[in-house]
C-alpha positions in Angstrom: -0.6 -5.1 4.1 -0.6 -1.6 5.6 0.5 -0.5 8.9 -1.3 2.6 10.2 -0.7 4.8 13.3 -3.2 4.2 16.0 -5.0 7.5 15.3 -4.9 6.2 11.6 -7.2 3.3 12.3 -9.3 5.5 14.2 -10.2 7.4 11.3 -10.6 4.2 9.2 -12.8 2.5 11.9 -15.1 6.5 11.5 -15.0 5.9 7.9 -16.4 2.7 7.8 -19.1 3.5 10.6 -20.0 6.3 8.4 -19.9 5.1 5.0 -20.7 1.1 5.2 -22.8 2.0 7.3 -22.9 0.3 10.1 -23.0 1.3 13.7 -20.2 1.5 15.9 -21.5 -1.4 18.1 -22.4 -3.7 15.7 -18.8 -3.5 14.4 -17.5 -4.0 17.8 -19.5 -7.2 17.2 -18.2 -8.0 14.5 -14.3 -7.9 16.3 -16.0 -9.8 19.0 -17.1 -12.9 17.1 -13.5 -13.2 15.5 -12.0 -13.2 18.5 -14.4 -15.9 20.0 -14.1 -17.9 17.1 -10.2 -18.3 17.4 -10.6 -18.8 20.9 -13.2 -21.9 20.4 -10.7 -23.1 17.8 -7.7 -23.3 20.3 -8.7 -23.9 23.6 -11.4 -26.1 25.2 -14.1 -25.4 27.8 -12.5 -27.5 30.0 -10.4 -24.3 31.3 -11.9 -21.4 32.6 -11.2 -18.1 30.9 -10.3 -15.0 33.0 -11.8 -11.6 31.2 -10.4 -8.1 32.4 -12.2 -5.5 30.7 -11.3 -1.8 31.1 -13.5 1.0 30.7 -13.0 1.9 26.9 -13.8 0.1 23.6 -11.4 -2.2 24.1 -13.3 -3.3 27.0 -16.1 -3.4 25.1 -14.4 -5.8 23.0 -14.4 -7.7 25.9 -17.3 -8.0 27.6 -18.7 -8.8 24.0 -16.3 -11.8 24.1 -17.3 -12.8 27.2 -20.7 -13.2 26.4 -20.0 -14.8 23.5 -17.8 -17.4 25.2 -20.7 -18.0 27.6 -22.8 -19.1 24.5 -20.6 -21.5 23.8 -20.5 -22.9 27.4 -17.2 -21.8 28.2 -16.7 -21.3 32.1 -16.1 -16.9 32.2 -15.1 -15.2 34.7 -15.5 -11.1 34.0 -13.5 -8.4 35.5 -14.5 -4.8 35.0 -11.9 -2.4 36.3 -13.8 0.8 37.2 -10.9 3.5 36.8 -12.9 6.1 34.5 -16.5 6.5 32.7 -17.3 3.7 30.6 -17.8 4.2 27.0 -21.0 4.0 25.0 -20.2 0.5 23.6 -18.7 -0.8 26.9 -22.0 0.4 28.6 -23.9 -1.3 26.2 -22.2 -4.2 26.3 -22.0 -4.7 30.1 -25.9 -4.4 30.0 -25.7 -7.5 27.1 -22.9 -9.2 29.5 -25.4 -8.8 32.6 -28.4 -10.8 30.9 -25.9 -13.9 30.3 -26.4 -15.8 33.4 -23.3 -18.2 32.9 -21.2 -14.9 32.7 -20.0 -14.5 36.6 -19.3 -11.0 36.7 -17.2 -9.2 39.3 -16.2 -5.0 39.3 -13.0 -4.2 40.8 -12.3 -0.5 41.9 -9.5 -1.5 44.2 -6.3 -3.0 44.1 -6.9 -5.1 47.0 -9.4 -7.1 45.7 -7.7 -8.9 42.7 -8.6 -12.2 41.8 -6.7 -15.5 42.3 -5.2 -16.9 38.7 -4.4 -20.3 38.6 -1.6 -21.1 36.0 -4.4 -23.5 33.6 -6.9 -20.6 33.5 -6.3 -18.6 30.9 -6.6 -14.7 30.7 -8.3 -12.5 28.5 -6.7 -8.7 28.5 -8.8 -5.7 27.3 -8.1 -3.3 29.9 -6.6 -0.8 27.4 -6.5 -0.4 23.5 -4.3 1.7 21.2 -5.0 5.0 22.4 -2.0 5.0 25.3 0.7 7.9 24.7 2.2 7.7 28.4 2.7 4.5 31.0 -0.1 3.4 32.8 -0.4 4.0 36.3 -2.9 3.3 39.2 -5.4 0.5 39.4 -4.9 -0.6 36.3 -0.9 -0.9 36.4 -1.7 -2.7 39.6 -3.9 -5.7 37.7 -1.3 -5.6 35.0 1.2 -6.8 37.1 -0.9 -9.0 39.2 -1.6 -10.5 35.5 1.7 -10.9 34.9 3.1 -12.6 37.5 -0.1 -14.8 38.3 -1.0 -16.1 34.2 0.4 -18.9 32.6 -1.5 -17.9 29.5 -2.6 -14.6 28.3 -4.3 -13.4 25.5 -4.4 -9.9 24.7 -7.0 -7.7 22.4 -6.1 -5.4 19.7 -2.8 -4.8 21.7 -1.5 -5.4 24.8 -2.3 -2.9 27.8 -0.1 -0.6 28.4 1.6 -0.6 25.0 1.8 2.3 22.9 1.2 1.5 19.1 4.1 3.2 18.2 7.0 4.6 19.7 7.4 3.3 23.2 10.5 5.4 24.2 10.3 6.1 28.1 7.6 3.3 28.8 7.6 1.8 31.7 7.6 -1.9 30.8 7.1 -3.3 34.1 2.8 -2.0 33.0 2.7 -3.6 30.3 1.1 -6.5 29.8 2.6 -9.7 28.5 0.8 -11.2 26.3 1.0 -15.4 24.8 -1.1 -14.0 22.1 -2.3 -10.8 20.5 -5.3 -10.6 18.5 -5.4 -7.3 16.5 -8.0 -6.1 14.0 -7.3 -5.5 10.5 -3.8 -4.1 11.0 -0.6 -4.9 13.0 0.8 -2.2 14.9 4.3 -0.5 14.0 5.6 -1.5 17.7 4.8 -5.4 16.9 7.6 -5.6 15.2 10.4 -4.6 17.5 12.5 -7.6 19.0 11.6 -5.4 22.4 8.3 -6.1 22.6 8.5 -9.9 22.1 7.8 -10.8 25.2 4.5 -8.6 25.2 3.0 -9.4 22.1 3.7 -12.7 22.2 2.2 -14.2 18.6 0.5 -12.1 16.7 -2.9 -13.0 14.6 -4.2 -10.3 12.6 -8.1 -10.6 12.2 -9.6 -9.0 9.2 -13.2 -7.4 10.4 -13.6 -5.9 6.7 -13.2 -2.2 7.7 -14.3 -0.1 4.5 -11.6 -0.8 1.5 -11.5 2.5 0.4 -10.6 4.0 3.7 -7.6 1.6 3.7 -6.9 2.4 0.0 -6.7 6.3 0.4 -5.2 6.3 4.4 -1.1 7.2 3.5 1.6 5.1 5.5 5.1 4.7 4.9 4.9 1.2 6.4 3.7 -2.2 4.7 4.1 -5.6 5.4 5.6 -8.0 2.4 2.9 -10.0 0.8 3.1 -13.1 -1.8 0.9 -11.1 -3.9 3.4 -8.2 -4.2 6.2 -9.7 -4.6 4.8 -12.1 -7.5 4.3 -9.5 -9.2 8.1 -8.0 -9.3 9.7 -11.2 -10.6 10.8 -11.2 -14.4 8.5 -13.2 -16.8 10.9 -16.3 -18.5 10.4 -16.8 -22.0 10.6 -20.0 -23.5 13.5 -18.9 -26.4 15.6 -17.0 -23.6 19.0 -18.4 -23.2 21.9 -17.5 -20.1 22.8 -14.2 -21.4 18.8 -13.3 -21.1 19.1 -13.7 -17.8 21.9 -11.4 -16.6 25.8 -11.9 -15.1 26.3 -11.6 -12.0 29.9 -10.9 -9.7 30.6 -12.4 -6.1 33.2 -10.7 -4.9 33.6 -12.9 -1.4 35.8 -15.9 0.0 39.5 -15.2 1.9 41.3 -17.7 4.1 39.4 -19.7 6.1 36.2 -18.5 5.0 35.6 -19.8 1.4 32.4 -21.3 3.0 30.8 -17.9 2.4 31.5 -17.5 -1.2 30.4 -20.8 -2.1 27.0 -20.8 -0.2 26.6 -16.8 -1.3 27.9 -18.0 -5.2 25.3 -21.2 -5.4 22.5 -18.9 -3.9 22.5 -15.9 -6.7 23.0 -18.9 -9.2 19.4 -20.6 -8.0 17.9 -16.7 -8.1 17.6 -18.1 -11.8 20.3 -15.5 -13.2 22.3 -16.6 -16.3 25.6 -16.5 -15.3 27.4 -16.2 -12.0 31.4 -15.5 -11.6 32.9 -15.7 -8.1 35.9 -13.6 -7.9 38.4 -15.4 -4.8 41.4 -15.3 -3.2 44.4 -17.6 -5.8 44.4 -20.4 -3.0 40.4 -20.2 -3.4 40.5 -21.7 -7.3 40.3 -25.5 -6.8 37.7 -25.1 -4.2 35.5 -23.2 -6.5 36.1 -25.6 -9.5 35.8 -28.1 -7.2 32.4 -27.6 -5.1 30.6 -25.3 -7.3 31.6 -26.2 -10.8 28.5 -24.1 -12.4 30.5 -20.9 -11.2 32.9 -19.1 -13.4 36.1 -18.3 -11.7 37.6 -15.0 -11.6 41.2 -14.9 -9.5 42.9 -12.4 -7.3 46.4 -11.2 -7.6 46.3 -12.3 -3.7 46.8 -16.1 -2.7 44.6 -15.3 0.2 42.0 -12.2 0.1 40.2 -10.1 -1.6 42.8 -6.4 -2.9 41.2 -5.4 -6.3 38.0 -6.0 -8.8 38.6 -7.3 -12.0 37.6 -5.9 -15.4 33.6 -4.8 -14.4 32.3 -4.5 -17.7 30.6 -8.6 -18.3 28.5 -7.8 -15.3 24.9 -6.8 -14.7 25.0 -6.5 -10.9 28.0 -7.4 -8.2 27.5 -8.5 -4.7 30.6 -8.4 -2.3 31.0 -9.1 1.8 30.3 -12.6 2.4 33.5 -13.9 4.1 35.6 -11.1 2.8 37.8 -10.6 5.6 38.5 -6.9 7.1 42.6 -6.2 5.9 43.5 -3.1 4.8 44.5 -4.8 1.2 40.5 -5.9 1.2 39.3 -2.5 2.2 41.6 -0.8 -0.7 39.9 -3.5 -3.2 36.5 -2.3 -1.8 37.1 1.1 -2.3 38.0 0.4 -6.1 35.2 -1.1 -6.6 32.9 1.8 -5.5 34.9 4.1 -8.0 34.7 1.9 -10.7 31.2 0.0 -10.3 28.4 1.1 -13.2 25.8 -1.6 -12.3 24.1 -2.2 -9.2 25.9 -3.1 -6.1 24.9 -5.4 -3.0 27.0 -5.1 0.0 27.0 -7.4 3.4 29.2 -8.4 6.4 32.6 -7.4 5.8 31.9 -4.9 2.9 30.0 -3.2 5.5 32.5 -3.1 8.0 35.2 -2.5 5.5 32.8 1.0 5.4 32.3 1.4 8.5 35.8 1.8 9.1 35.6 4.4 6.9 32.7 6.3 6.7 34.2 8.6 4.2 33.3 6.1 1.7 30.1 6.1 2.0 29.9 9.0 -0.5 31.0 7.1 -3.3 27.9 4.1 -3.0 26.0 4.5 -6.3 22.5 5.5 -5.5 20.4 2.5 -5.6 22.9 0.4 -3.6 21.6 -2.1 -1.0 23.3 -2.8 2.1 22.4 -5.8 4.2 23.1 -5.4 7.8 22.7 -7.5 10.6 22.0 -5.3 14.0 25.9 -4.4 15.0 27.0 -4.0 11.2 24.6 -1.3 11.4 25.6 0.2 14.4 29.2 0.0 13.5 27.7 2.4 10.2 24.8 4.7 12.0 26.3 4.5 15.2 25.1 3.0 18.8 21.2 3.0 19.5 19.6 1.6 22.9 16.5 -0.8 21.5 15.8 -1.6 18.0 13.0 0.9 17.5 15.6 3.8 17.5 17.9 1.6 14.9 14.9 1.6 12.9 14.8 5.4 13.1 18.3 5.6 11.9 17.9 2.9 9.2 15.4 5.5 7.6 17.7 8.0 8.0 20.2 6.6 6.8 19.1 5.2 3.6 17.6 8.9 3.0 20.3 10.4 3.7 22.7 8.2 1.5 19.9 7.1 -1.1 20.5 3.6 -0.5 18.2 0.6 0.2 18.7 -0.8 4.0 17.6 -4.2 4.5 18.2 -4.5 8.6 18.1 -8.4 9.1 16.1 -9.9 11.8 13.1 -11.9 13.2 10.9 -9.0 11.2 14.0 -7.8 8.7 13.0 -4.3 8.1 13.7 -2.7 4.2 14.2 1.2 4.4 13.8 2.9 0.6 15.9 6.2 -0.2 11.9 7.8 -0.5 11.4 7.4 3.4 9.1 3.7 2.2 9.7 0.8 4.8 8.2 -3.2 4.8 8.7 -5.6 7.3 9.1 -9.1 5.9 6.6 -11.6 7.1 8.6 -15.0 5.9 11.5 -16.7 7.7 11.8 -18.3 11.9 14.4 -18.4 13.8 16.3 -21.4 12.3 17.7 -19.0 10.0 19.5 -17.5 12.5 22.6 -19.6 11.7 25.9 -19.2 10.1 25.8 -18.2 6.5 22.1 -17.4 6.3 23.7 -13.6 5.5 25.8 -14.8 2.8 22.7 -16.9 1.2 20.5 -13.7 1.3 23.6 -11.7 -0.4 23.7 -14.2 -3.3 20.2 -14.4 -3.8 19.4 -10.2 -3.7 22.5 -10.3 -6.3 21.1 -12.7 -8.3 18.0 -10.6 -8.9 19.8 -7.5 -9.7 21.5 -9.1 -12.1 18.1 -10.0 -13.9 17.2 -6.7 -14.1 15.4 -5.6 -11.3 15.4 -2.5 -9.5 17.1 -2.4 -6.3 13.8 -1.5 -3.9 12.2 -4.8 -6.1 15.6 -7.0 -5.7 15.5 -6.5 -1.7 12.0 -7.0 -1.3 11.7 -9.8 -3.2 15.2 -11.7 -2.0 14.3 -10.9 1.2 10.8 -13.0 1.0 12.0 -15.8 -0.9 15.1 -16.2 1.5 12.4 -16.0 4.3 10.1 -18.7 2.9 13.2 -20.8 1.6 13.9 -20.9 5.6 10.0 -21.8 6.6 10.2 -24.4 3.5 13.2 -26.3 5.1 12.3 -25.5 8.5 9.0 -27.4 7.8 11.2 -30.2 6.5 13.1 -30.7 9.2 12.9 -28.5 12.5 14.4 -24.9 13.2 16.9 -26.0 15.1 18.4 -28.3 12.5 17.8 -26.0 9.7 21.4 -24.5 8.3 21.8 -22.1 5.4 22.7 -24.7 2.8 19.2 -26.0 3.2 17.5 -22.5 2.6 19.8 -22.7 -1.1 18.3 -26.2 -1.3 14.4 -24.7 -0.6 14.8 -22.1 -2.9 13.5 -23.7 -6.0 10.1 -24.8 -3.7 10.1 -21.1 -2.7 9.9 -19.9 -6.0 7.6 -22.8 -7.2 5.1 -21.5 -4.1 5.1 -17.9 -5.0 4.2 -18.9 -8.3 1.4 -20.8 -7.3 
């Protein structure tokens, strides 16, 4: 799925008015009746629904929704803040709203005069849409608040008031509203997907009101969401006569003292990508473990009894992943540093590889291009440097993998993939049971694994990061979030790929 700059779905919203056709009202309508109809599937009319409607569309949006509500016997209450001129479709809609007699309809043009909430009502936001670029102020920043600190439930339209769709940098947050739900139209905003605005948007539900596919189709965006359908598409076809060599060799460079967790849990995940071959190259002291606990790996030792200090022969391998567990000595960063000299194939790096770089940023010259890195939040800091909210690390993420044409899969709630070409996805699989130890080192194997099959680095993170994602809903579904653990996202992984298959 795209994601469009507000002024973006503007245009695509013109384009479908124009070219459909239909009128710009009756496709207000039409984003009306979606809304109601997931309201009416979630709540019941036993709790009265609180409707703030500003002056513009997206108050339009609500006084349609209001109405519609009332139809279906709901108890509304209807708020129209008058703070400027309504719009064509809010005028005609309040005229609509005003023949519904179950609709008990109130204007507010002061900030003295707003409404009691009582924590079981629940409240229905379309004061402002998209079209913010600076904080609100005024009447409407007063009913914000007074939303906020009265409603136990809150449903915003299209986007929260008082959010900007993209870049919120300077905001004032304390005007914005926060939302238990946010029902957009066709698209998700960029700024849904920022660990800041969490408590704003609340869950997101993306409502398709069949804007004009070609408008979509020709609209350019750097930004997509993952789909199933995409990534389907990027996974190699297995042929009934291939054998393990068909398949690709992978190298896990990982494991030191103490932390031989890591390479088993990153070794058994690249082995279940459904590669051929995987050899995890550990610390002398690591051997018996290996044979031990994973007895499909190969075993390639160290000359050290207890970390990593220098790659073996390269040449058996189709791709090499290294990090997970590694350990940050200088003997480990001197192996690391080896390695990017010497590696021909492509290269995953994650945890301490990354920090192992960022201690010397020097290095970072000698990735091959195509490389992906895999950092949680602070590993990329420690590489890009400090940034104050996670919309500005996503600036630098793009940067970054511009700058050192490298792939940059930033892991999170909404892990974000920056391509050398200035391309970026948000991943749409995974919860937060995956935030648990190891998860990293699972996501390392599994990217590897792919590489080693043959697919392009871009293809390799996209598709590793979805399948680790839905490995995590799979067992999460299982079980629970909180008891999920990364083993169990290696144990999902085979129902993963058996989903995306169909």
């Amino acid at each position: 799925m795209k994601i469009f700059k507000a002024e973006q779905v503007r245009e695509i919203d013109a384009y479908t008015i124009k070219n459909e056709p239909i009128r710009s009202i009756d496709l207000m309508e039409r984003a009306a009746t979606r809304l109601t109809g997931w309201y009416v599937r979630h709540y019941h009319t036993n709790r009265k629904v609180m409707i703030f409607a500003g002056s513009g569309n997206n108050g339009g949006d609500a006084l349609a929704m209001a109405r519609m509500l009332a139809d279906r016997q709901f108890r509304v209450d209807c708020f129209l803040l008058r703070f400027g001129k309504l719009s064509e479709n809010c005028y005609i809609n309040l005229g609509r709203l005003k023949e519904q007699a179950r609709v008990k309809l109130y204007e507010i043009d002061d900030q003295d005069l707003l409404p009691e909430i009582a924590k079981e009502d629940v409240v229905v936001d379309g004061i402002f849409g998209s079209g913010l670029s600076r904080s609100v102020t005024g009447l409407p920043a007063s009913v914000i608040r007074h939303i906020n600190k009265k409603a136990g439930t809150v449903i915003a339209i299209d986007i929260p008031s008082g959010l900007f769709g993209e870049d919120n940098t300077g905001n004032d947050y304390k005007q914005v509203i926060r939302a238990s739900h946010t029902l957009t139209f066709q698209f998700p905003f960029l700024s849904f997907f920022f660990d800041i605005h969490e408590a704003h948007v609340g869950h997101m539900r993306v409502h398709d009101i069949k804007l004009h596919p070609m408008a979509i189709a020709n609209t350019e965006t750097a930004y997509r969401t993952i789909e199933a359908e995409e990534i389907r598409g990027l996974l190699p076809q297995r042929s009934k006569f291939a054998h393990k060599g068909t398949f690709g060799h992978a190298l896990m460079i990982s494991g030191s003292y103490g932390m031989m967790g890591a390479a088993l849990l990153a070794g058994e995940s690249c082995l279940r990508s459904g590669t051929g071959l995987v050899t995890l190259h550990v610390p002398k002291f690591g051997y018996s473990i290996v044979q031990t606990a994973f007895p499909e790996a190969i075993v390639s030792i160290d000359q050290s009894d207890i970390l990593f200090s220098e790659p073996p022969d390269l040449s058996p391998y189709s791709a090499i992943g290294i990090g997970p567990g590694l350990g940050c000595k200088p003997n480990s960063g001197k192996g690391l540093k080896m390695l990017l000299e010497r590696a021909g194939v492509p290269l995953v790096i994650d945890a301490d590889g990354l920090n192992l770089l960022a201690q010397h940023p020097d290095w970072l010259e000698l990735l091959p291009e195509g490389t992906i890195l895999t950092p949680h939040p602070k590993e990329f800091d420690r590489l890009a440097g400090e940034s104050t909210d996670s919309y500005e690390r996503h600036l630098k993420q793009r940067e970054f993998a511009s700058k050192h044409k490298v792939v940059v899969v930033l892991k999170g709630a909404s892990t974000g993939i920056a391509a050398p070409d200035g391309r970026y996805w948000f991943n749409t699989t995974g919860n937060s049971g995956m935030a648990t130890g190891g998860s990293g080192d699972v996501l390392t194997g599994l990217i590897a694994g792919l590489l080693a099959q043959g697919i392009a680095s871009l293809d390799a993170a996209l598709a590793g990061v979805y399948l680790h994602g839905l490995a995590g809903d799979l067992a999460a579904e299982s079980s629970s979030e909180e008891a999920v653990i990364a083993g169990d996202m290696i144990l999902y992984l085979g129902e993963a790929f058996r989903e995306l298959h169909g």
